[in-house]
C-alpha positions as CSV (number, residue, x, y, z in Angstrom):
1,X,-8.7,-0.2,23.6
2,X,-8.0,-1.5,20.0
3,X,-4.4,-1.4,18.3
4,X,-4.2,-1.8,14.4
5,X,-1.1,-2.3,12.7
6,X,-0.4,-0.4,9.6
7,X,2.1,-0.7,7.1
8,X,5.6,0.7,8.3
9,X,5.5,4.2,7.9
10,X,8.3,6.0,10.1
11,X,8.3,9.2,8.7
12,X,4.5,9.6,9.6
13,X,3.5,12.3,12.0
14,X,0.7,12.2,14.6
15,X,-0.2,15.6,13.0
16,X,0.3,13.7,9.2
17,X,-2.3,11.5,10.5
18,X,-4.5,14.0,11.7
19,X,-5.2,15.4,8.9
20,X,-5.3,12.3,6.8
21,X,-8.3,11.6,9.6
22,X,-9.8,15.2,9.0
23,X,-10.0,14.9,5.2
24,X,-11.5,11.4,5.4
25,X,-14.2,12.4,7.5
26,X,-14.8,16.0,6.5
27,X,-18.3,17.3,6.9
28,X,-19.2,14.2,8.8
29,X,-16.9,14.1,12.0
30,X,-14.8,17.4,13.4
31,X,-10.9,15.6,14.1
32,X,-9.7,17.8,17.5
33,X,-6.1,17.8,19.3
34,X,-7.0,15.5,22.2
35,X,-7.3,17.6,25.3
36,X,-5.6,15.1,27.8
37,X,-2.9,12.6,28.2
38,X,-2.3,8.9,25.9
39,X,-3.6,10.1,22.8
40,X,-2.7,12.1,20.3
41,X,-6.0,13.2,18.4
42,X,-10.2,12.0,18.6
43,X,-12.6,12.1,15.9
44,X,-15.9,13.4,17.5
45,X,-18.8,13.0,16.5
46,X,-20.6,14.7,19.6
47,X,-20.2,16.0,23.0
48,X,-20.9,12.0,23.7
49,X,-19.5,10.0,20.8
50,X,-16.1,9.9,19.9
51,X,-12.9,7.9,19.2
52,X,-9.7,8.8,20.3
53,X,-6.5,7.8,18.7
54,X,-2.4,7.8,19.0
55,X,0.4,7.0,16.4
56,X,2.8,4.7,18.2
57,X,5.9,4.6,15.9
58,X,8.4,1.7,17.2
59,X,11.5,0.3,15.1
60,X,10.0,-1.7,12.3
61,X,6.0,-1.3,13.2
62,X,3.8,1.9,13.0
63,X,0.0,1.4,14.8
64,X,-2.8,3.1,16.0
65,X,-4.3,2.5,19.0
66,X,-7.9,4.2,19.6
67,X,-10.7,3.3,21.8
68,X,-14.3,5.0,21.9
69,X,-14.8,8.0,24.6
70,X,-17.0,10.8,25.5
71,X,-14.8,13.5,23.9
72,X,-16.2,16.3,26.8
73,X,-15.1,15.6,30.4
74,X,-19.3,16.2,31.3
75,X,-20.4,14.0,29.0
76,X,-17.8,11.4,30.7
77,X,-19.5,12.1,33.8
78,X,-22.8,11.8,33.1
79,X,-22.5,8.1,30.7
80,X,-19.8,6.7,32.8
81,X,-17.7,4.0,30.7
82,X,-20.9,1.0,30.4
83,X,-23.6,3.4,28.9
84,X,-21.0,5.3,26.7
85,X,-19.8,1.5,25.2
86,X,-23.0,1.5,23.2
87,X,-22.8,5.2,22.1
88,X,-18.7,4.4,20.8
89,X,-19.5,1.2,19.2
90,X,-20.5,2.4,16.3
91,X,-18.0,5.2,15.3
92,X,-15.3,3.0,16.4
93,X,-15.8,0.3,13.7
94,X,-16.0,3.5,11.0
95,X,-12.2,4.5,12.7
96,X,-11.3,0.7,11.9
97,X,-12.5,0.2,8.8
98,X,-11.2,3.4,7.5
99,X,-7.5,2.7,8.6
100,X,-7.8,-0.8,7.2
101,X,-8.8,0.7,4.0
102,X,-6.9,4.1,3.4
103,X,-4.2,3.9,0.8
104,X,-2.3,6.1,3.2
105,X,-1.7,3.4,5.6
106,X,-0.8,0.8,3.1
């Protein structure tokens, strides 16, 4: 699990932010409601790749925190967490770099 710190931004929304996410990587990535509990949204990329992130607003701090996942309960069975680290790796340095560099998070 990663956290990135983004400028304060209170009035964001987790569903402001997920479709900042969706326009950002349209045609490349499908950005889904996350089906499950700690997270608000996942960018997926397949059944097996995927990242999986939540808007934590607190006073004086808005973040992201996001980790790489399996975005299918199967596909979680079948990698199990080592194998799937290798699959998320990827895809979860795309997430980073693209809230380090979106103007909407400045």
């Amino acid at each position: 699990m990663a956290v990135k710190t983004i400028a304060h931004k209170p009035g964001l929304t987790k569903e402001q932010a997920q479709e900042i996410f969706a326009k950002q990587f349209e045609g490349k990535y499908k950005v889904e409601d996350f089906k499950g509990l700690f997270r608000d949204f996942t960018v997926v990329k397949n059944p097996f790749t995927g990242v999986a992130l939540k808007l934590e607003q607190s006073e004086g701090e808005t973040k992201f925190v996001y980790s790489g996942l399996a975005p299918r309960w199967w596909a979680r069975l079948l990698l199990g967490g080592l194998i799937g680290f290798l699959f998320w790796n990827r895809i979860t340095n795309e997430v980073e770099a693209f809230i380090d560099s979106a103007p909407e998070f400045k």
